[in-house]
C-alpha positions in Angstrom: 282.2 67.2 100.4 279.5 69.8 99.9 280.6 73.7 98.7 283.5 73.5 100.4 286.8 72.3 98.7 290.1 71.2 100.1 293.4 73.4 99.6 296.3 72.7 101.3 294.7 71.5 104.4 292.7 74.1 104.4 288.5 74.7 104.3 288.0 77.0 101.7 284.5 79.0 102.1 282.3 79.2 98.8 282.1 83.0 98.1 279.0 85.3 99.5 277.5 85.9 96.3 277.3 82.6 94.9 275.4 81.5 97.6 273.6 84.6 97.5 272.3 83.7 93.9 271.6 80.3 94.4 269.0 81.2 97.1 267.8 83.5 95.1 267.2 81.1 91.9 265.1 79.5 95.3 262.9 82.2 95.9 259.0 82.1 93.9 258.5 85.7 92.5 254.7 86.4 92.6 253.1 87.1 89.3 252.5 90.7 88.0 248.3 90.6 88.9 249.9 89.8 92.3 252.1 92.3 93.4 249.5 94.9 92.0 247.1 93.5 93.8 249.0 93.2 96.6 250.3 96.8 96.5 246.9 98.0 96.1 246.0 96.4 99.3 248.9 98.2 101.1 248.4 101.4 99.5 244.0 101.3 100.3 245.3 100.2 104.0 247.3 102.7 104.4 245.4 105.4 103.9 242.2 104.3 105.9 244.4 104.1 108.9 245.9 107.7 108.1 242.1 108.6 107.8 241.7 107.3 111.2 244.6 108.4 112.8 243.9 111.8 111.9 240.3 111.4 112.8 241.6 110.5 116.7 243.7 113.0 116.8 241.2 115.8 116.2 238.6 114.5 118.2 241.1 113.9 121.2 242.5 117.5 120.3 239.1 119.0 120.3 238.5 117.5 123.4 241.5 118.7 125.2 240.8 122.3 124.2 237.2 121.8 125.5 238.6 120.6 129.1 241.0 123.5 129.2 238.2 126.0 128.8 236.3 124.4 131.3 
């Protein structure tokens, strides 16, 4: 009858937590050359588009002060 089992009539609902570590015992955890790998990635990302960001934002501010002196 599945995870559910019968008392007095009534359904009774398998706790949060065991369900919670049975999907868990589910779940493929990447190796260590992975997630460095992976975090890396994120990390080298992230700072290029800072970079960038920063980049626009002094080239669109220089430009603004240029118009206002105009």
């Amino acid at each position: 009858m599945g995870d559910s089992a019968k008392t007095d009539g009534k359904t009774k609902k398998p706790s949060f937590f065991k369900g919670l570590k049975k999907e868990f015992k589910k779940v493929t955890w990447p190796d260590r050359k992975t997630v460095t790998k992976q975090t890396v990635a994120v990390v080298v990302v992230s700072i290029a588009l800072g970079l960038l960001i920063a980049l626009m934002d002094f080239i669109i501010q220089y430009g603004v002060d240029w118009l206002v002196t105009l």
